[in-house]
Backbone bond lengths (Angstrom), bond angles and torsions (degrees), N, CA, C in turn:
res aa  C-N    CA-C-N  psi(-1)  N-CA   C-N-CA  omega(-1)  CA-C   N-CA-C  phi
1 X - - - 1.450 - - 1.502 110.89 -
2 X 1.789 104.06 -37.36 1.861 80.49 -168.49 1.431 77.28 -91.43
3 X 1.153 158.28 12.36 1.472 139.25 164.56 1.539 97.36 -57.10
4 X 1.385 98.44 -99.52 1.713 96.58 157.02 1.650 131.33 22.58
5 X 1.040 94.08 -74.00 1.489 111.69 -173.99 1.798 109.62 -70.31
6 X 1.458 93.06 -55.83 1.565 100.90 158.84 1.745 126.31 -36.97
7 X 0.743 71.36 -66.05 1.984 105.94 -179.96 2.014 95.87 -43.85
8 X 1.293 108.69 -50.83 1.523 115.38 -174.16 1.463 106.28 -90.79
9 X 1.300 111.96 -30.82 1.475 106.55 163.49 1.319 117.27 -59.36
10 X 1.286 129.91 -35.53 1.596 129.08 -154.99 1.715 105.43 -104.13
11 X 1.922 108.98 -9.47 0.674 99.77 174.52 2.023 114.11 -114.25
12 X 1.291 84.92 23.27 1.363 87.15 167.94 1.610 110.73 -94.42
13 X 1.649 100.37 -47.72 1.385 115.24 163.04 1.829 118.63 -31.55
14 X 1.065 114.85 -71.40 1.329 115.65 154.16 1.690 126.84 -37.30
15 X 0.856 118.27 -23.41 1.632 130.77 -170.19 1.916 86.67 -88.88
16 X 1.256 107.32 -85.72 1.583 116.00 160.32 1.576 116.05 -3.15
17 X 0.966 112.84 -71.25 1.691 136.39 -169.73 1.292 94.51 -66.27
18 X 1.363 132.03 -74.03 1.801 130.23 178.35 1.050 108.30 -45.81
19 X 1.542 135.57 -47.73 1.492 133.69 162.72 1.203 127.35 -47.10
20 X 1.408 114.19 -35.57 1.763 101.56 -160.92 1.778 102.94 -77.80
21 X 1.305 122.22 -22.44 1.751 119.28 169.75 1.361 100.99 -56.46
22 X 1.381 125.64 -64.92 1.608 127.21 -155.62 1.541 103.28 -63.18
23 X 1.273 117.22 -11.37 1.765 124.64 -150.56 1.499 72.51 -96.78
24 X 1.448 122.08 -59.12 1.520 126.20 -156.35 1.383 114.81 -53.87
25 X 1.783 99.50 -40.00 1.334 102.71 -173.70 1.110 130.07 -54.77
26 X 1.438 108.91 -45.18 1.116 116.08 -166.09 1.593 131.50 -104.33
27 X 1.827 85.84 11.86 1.626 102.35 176.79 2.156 88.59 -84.51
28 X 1.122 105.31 -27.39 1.355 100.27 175.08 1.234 135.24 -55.84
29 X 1.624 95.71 -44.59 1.220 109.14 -177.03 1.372 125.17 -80.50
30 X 1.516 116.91 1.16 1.061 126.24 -163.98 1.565 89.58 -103.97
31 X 1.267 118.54 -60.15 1.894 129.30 174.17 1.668 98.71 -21.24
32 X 1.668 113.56 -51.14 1.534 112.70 -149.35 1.472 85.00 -90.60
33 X 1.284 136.66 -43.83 1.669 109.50 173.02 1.330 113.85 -62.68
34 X 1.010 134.43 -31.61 1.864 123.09 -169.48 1.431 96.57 -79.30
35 X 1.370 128.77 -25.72 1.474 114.15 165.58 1.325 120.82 -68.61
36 X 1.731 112.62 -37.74 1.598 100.52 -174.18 1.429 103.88 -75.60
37 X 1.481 133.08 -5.30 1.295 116.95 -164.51 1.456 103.01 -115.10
38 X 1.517 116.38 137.03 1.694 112.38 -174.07 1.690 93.75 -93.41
39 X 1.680 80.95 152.65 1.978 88.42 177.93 1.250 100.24 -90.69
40 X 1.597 91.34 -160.81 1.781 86.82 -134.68 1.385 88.69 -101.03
41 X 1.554 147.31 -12.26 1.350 122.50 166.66 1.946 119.54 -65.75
42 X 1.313 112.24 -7.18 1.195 113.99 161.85 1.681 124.76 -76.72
43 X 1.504 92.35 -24.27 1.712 102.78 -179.82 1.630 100.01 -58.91
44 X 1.314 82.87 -68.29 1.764 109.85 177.32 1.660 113.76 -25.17
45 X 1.287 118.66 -32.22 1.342 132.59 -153.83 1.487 97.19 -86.47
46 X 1.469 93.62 -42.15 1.845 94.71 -143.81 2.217 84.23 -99.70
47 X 0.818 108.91 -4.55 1.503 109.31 179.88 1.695 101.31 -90.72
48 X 1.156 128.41 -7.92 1.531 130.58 -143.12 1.781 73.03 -116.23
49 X 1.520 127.85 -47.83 1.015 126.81 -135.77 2.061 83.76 -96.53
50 X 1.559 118.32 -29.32 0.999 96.12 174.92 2.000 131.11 -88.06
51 X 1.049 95.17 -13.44 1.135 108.21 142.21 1.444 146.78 -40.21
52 X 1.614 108.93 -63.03 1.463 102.45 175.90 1.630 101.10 -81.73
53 X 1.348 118.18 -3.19 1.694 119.90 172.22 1.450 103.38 -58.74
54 X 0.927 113.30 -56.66 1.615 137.68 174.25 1.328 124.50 -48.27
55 X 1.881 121.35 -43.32 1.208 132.97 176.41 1.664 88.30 -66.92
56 X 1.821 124.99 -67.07 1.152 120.72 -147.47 1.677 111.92 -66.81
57 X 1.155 119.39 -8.44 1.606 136.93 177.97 1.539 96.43 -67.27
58 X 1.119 111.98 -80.19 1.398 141.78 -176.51 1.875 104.31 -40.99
59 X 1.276 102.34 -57.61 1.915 92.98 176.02 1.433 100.72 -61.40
60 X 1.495 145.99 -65.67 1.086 165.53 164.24 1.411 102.31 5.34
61 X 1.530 109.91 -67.13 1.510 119.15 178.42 1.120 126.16 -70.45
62 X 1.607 122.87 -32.05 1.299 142.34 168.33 1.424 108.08 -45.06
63 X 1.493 105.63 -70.46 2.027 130.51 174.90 1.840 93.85 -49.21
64 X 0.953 145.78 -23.21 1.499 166.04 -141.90 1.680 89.26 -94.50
65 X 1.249 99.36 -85.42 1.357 134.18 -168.58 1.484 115.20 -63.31
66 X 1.385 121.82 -31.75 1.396 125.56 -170.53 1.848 77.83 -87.41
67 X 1.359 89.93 -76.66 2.202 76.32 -172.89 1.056 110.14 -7.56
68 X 1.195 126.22 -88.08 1.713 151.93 -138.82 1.966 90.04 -51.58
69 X 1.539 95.00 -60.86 1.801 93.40 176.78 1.216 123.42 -51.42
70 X 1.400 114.95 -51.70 1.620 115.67 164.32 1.179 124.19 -36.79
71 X 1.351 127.74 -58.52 1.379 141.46 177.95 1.322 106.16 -75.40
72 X 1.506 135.92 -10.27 1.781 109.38 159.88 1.468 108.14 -104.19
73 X 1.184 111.84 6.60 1.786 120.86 -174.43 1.934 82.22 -83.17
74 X 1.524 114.44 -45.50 1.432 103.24 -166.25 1.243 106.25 -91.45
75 X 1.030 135.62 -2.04 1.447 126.81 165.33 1.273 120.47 -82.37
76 X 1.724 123.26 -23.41 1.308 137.49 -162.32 1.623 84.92 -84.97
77 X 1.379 124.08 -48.48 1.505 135.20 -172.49 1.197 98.99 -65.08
78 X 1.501 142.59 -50.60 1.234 128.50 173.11 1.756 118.17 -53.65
79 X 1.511 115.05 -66.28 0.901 104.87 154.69 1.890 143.54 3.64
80 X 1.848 73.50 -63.92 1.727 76.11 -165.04 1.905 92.11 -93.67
81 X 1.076 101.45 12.75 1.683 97.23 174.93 1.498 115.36 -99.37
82 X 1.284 106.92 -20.82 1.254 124.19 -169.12 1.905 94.83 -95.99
83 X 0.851 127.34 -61.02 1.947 127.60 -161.98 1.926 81.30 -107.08
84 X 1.512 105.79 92.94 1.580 99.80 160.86 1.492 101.57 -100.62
85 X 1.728 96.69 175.05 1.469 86.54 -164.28 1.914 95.93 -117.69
86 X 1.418 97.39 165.49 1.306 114.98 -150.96 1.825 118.66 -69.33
87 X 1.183 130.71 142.51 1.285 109.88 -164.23 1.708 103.25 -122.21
88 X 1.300 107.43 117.88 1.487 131.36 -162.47 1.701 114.43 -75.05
89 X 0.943 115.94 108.61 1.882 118.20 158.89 1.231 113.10 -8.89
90 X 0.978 127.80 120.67 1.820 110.02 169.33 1.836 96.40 -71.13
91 X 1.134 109.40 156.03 2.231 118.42 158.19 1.056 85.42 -115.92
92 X 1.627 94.89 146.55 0.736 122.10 174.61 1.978 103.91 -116.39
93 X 1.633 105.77 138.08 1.287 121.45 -168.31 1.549 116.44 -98.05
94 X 1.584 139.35 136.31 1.112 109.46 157.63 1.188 116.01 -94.77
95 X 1.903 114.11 137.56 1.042 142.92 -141.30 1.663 93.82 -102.74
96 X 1.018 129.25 -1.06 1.459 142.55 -169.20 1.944 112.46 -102.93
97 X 1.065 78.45 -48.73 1.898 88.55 179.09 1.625 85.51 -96.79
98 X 0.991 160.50 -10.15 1.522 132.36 152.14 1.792 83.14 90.19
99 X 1.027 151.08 42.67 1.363 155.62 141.54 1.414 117.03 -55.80
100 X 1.531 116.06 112.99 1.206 112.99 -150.61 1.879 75.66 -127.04
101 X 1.331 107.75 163.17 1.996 133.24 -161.04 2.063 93.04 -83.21
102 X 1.366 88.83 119.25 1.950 93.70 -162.62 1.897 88.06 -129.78
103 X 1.173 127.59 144.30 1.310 123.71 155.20 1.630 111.95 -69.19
104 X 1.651 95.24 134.77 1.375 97.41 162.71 1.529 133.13 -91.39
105 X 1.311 131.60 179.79 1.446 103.20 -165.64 2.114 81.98 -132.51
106 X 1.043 82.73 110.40 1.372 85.95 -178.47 1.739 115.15 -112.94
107 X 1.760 101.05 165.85 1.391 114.10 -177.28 1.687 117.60 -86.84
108 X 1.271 131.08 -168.22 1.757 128.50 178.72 1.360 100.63 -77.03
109 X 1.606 131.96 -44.60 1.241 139.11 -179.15 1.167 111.89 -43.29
110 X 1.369 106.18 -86.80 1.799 130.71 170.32 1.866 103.95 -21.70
111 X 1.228 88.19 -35.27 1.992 90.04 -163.02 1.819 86.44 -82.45
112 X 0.818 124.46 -64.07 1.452 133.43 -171.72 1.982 97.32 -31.34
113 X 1.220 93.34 -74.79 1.705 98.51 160.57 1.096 123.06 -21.37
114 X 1.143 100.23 -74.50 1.866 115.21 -167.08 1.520 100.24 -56.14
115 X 0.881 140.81 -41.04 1.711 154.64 -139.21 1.814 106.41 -116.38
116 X 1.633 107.25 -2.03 1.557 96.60 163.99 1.536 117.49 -50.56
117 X 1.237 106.50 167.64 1.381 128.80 -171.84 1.768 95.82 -112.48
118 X 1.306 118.36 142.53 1.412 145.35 157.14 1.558 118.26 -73.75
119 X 0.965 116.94 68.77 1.891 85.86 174.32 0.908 157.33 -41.19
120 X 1.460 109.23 -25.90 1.473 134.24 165.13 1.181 119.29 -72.15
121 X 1.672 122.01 -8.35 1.386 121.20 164.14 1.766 108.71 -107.38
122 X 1.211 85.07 129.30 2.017 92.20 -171.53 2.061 93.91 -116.60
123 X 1.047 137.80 -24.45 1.138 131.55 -144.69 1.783 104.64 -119.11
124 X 0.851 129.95 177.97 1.942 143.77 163.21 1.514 107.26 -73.87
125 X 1.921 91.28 -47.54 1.624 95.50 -166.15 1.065 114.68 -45.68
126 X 1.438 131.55 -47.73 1.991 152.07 -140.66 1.503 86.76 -68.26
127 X 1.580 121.80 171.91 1.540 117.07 159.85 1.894 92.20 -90.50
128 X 1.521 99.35 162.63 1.486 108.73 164.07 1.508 100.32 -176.51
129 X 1.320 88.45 152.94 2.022 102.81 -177.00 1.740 103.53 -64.35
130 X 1.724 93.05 117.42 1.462 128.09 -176.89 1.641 93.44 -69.13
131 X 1.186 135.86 131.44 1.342 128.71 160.44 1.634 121.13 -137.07
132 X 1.210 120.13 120.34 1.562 128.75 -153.43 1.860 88.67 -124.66
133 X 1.516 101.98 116.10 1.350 124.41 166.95 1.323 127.75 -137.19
134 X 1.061 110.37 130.91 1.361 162.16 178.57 1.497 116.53 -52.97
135 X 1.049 147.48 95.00 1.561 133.98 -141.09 1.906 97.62 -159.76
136 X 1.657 93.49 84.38 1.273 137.72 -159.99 1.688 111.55 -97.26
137 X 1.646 110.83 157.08 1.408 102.77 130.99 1.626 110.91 -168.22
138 X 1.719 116.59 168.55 1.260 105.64 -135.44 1.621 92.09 -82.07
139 X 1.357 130.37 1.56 1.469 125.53 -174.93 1.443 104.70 -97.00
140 X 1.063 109.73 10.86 1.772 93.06 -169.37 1.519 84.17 -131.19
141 X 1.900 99.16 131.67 1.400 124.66 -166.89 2.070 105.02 -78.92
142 X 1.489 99.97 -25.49 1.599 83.11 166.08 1.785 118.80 -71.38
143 X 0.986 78.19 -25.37 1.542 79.05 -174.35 1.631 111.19 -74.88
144 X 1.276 110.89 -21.73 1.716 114.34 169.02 1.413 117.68 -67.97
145 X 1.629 107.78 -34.30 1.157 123.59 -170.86 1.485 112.81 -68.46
146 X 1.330 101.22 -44.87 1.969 116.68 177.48 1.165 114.40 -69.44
147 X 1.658 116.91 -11.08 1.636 113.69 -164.90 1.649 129.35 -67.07
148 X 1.608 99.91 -33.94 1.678 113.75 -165.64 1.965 86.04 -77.05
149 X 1.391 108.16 -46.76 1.508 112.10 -162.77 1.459 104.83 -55.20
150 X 1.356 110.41 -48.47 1.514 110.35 -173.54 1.539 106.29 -71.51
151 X 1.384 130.55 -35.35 1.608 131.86 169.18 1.354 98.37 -52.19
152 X 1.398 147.25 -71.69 1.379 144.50 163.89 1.297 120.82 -21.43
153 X 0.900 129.95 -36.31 1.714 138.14 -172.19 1.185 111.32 -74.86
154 X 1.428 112.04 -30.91 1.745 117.72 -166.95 1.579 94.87 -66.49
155 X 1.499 118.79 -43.67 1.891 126.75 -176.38 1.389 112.90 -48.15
156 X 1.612 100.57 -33.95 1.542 107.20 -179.66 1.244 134.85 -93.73
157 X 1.361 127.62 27.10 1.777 148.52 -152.03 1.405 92.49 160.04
158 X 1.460 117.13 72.67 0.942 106.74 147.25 1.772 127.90 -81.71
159 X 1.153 122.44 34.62 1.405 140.11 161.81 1.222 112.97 -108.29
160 X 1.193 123.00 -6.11 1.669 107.66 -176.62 1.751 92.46 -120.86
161 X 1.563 128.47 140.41 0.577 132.21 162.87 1.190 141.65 -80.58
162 X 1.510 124.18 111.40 1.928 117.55 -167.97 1.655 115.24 -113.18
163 X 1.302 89.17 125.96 1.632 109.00 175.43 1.365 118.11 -131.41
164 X 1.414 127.35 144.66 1.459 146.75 -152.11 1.825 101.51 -121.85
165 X 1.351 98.26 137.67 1.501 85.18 -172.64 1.946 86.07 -149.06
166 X 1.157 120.98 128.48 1.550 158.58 -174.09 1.827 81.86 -50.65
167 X 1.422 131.82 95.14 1.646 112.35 162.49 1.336 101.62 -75.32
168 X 1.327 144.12 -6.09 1.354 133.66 -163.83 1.335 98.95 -111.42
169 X 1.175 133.52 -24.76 1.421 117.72 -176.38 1.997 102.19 -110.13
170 X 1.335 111.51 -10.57 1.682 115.14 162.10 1.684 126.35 -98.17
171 X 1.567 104.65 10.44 1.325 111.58 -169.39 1.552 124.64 -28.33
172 X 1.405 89.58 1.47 2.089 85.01 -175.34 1.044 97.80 -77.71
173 X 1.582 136.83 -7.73 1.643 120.58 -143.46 1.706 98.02 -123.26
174 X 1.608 102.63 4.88 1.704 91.21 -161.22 1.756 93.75 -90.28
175 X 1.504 129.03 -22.28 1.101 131.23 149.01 1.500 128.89 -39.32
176 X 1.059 122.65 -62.90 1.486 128.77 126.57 1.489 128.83 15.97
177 X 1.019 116.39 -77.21 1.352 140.85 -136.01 1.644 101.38 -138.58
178 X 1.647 118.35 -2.13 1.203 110.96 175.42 1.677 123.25 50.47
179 X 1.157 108.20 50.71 1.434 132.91 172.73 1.724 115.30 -110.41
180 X 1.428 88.40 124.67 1.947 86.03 -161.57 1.406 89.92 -123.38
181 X 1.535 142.49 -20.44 1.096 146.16 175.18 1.635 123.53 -146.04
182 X 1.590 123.65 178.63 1.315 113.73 -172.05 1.221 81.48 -143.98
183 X 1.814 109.46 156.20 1.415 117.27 -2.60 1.743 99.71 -73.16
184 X 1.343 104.90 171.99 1.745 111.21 -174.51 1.809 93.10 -144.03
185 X 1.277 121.08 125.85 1.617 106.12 170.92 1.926 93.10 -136.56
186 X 1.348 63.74 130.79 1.830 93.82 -179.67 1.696 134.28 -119.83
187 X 1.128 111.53 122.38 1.348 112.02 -167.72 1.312 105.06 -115.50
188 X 2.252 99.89 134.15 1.767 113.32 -141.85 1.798 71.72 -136.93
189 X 1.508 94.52 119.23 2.211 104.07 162.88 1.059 101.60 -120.91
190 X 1.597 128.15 98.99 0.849 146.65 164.11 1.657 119.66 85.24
191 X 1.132 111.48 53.96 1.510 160.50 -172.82 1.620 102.28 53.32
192 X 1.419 123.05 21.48 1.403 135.65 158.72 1.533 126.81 -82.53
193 X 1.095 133.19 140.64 1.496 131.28 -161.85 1.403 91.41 -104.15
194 X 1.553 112.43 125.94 1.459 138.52 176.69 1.331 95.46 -117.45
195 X 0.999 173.28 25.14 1.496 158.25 111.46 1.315 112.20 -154.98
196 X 1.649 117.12 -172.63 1.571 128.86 -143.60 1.276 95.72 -174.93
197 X 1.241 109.66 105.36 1.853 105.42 172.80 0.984 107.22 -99.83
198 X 1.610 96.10 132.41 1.513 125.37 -176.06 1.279 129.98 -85.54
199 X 1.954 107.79 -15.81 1.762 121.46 -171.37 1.265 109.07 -47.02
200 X 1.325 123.99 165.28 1.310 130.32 152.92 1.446 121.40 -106.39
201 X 1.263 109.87 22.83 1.467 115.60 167.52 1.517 121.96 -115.74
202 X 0.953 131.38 108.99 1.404 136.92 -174.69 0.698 122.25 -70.86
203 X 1.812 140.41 40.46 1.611 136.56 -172.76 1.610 94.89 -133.89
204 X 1.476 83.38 157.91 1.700 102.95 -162.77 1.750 113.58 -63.93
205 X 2.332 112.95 -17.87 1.210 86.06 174.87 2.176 105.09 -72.82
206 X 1.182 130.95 -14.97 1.290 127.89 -165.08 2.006 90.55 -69.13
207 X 1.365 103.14 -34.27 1.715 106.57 -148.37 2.470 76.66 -63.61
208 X 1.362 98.53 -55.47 1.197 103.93 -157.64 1.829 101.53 -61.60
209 X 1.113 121.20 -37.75 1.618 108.36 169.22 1.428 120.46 -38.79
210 X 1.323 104.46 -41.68 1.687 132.01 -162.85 1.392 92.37 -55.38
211 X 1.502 107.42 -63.95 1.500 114.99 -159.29 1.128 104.43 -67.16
212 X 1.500 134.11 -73.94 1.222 149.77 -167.67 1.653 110.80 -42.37
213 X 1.698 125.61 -17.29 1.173 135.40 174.84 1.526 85.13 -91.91
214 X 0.767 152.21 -32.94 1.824 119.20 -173.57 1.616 102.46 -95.09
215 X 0.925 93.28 -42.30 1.942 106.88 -164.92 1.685 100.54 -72.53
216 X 1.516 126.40 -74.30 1.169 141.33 165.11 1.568 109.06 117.77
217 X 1.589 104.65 18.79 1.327 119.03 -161.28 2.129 87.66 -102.05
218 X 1.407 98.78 140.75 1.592 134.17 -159.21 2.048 92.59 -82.07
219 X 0.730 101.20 119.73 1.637 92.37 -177.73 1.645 114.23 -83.39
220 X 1.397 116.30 125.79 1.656 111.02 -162.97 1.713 96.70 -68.21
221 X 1.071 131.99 -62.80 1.710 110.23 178.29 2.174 98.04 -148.80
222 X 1.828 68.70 153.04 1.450 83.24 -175.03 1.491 102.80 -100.53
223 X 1.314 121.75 125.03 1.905 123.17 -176.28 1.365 105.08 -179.30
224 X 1.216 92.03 132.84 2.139 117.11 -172.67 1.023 83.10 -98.20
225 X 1.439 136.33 125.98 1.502 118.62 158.78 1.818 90.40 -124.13
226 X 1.164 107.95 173.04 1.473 133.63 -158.76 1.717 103.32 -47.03
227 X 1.646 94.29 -37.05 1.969 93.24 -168.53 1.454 107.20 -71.76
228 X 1.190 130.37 -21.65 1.082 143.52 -154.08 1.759 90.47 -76.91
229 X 0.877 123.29 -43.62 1.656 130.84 -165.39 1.409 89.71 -66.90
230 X 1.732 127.96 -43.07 1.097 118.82 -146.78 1.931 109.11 -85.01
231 X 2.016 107.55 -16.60 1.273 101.78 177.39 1.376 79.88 175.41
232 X 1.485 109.71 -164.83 1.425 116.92 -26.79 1.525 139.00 -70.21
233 X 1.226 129.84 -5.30 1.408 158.78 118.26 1.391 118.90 -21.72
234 X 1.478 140.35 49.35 1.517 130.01 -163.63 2.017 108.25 -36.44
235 X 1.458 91.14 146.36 1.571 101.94 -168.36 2.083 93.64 -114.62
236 X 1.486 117.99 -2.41 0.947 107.50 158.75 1.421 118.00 -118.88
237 X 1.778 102.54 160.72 1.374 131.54 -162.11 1.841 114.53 -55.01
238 X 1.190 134.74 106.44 1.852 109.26 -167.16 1.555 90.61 -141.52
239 X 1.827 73.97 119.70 1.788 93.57 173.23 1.202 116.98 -54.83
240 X 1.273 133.38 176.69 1.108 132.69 -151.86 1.876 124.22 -173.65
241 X 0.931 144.92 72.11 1.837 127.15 -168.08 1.544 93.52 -49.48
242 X 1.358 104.04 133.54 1.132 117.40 151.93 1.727 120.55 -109.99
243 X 1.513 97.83 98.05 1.816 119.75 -171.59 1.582 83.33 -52.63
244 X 1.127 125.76 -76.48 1.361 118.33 -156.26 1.861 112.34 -53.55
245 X 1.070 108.35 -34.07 1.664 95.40 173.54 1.393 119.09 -41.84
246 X 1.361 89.39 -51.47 1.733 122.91 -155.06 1.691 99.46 -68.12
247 X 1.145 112.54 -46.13 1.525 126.16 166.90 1.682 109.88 -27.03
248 X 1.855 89.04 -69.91 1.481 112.85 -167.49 1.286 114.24 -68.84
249 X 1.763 117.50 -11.47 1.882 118.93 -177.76 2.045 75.56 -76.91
250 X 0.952 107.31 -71.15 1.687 116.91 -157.55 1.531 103.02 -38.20
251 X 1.322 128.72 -68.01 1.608 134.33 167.89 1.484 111.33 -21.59
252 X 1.350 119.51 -48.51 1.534 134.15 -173.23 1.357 118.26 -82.63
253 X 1.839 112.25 -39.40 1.358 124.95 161.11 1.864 107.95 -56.67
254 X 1.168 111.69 -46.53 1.615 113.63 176.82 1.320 118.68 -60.61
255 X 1.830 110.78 -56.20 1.522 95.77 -178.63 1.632 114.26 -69.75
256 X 1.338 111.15 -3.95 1.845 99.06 -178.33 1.340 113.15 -73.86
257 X 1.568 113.00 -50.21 1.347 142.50 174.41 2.311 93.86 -28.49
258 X 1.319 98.01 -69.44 1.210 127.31 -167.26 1.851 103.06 -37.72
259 X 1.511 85.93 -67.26 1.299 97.61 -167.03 1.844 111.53 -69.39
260 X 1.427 109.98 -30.62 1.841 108.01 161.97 0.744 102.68 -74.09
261 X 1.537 163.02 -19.55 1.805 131.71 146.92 0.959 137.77 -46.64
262 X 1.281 116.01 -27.68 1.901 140.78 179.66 1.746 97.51 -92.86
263 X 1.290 129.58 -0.59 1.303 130.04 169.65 1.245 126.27 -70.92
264 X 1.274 133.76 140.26 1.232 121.33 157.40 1.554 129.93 -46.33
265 X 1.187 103.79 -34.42 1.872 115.58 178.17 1.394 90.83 -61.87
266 X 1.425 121.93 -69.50 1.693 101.15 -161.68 1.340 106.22 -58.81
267 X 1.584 142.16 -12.05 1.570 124.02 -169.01 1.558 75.36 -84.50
268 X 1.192 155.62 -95.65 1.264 155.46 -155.68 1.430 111.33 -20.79
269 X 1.674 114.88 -68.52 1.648 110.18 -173.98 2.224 104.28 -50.20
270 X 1.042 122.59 -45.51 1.075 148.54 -177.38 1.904 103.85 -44.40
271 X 1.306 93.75 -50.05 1.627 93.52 -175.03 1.409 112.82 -104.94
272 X 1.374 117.80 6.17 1.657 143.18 168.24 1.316 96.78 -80.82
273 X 1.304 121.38 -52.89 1.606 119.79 177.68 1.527 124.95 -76.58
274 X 1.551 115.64 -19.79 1.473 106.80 166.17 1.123 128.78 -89.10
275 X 1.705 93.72 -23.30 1.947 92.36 176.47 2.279 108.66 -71.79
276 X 1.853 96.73 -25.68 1.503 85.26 173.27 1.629 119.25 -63.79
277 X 1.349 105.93 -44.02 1.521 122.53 174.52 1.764 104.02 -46.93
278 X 1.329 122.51 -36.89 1.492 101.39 -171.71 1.589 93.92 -94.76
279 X 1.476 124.51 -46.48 1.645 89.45 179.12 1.239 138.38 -49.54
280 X 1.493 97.26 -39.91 1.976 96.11 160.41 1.305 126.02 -33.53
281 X 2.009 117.52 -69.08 1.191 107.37 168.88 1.496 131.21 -62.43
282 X 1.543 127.48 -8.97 1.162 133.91 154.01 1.655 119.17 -45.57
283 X 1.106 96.89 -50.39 1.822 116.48 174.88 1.299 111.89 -58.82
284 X 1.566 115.41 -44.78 1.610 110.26 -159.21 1.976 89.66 -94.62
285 X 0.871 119.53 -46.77 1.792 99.39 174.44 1.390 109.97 -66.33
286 X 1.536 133.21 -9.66 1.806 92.96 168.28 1.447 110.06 -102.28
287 X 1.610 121.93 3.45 1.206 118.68 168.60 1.396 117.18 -76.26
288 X 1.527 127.73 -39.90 1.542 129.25 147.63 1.567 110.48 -47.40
């Protein structure tokens, strides 16, 4: 019995002894993970901190973004406070004869007329007769090209009035009116020029942008139809003398002429030819 007992004593002892390494180990190993790993009110900390990193980014860009809108909302408002757009006469049509909005083809006089000034109107706001011209001529192929489109346009504003005026055969007026080439279309509120289209496309949707940016008036329909080619604006090309060109080659041929006589070259060619002229006759009396 006390063998026995012995025997279980010594082999508990032994049991003990093999245990206390594995016990050790792994009280170790447990120490070195709870050190490498942070608890969790530190997690908590550093997640809290990326977060409001995140909120304060986020307002930043927001405050960013609302500015930026504010400030082109008020510039667009200045803008449109500063260039208002022009406010047109109503015409009145008779509705009886079926008289429908046609360009007229007018002279420098007539235009001079048409294009007085009001004094009593100083502003865009006031109404006053809208007048959209056309500043053409029949030799120049852009201007053939723009013709049916701009005849079309008159259908579509019938409040603004359009007239065509010859710059090549009225040339007194393109000084005037600051016309350096054709076609030229110009828009006059109250015989003052409120714009100048600049496109390089000659069709009636460019003609109708044009307008509808000064005026702000909706165009009832856009359509070239066949008559439009045929007038009142000719849509074909027609030669033409131009006296005044022809004038201005001759004026230019004169002063050049002019000014190589007063040259030194012509006193030279001049005395190149008399000294040849006398050796010749030098030659022919000692050969007689």
């Amino acid at each position: 019995m006390c063998v026995c007992i012995v025997k279980n004593v010594n082999l508990v002892v032994v049991l003990l002894i093999c245990l206390a390494p594995i016990t050790r180990q792994y009280d170790v190993s447990e120490e070195t993970q709870l050190e490498d790993v942070p608890n969790v009110d530190e997690s908590e900390s550093l997640l809290s901190n990326v977060v409001s990193d995140v909120n304060k980014t986020l307002t930043n860009l927001y405050n960013t973004m609302t500015l930026a809108n504010v400030t082109a909302e008020n510039k667009t408002q200045n803008v449109n406070e500063t260039r208002k757009l022009v406010k047109c006469k109503e015409i009145v049509y008779d509705v009886s004869e079926e008289v429908e909005p046609t360009v007229e083809l007018i002279n420098a006089t007539y235009l001079g007329k048409l294009l007085q000034i009001n004094p009593d109107i100083t502003t865009r706001d006031v109404e006053a007769d809208c007048v959209l011209v056309l500043f053409y001529a029949r030799a120049c192929p852009f201007s053939a090209h723009a013709a049916p489109h701009f005849n079309a346009l008159s259908r579509s504003y019938p409040n603004v009035k359009m007239v065509a005026v010859d710059a090549l055969k009225y040339h007194g007026i393109n000084a005037q009116y600051g016309i350096i080439g054709v076609p030229t279309l110009k828009m006059f509120h109250n015989g003052r020029p409120v714009g100048k289209f600049n496109g390089t496309e000659y069709n009636i949707h460019s003609f109708s942008k044009f307008v509808h940016a000064i005026t702000g008036q909706n165009p009832q329909v856009l359509l070239v139809t066949s008559k439009d080619f045929q007038g009142p604006v000719s849509s074909v090309v027609e030669k033409e003398t131009d006296y005044f060109l022809i004038l201005s080659w001759l004026f230019i041929l004169v002063c050049s002429v002019y000014y190589f006589v007063q040259s030194k070259w012509w006193t030279m060619i001049v005395e190149m030819v008399q000294n040849n002229w006398r050796e010749s006759e030098a030659q022919h009396e000692h050969t007689d």
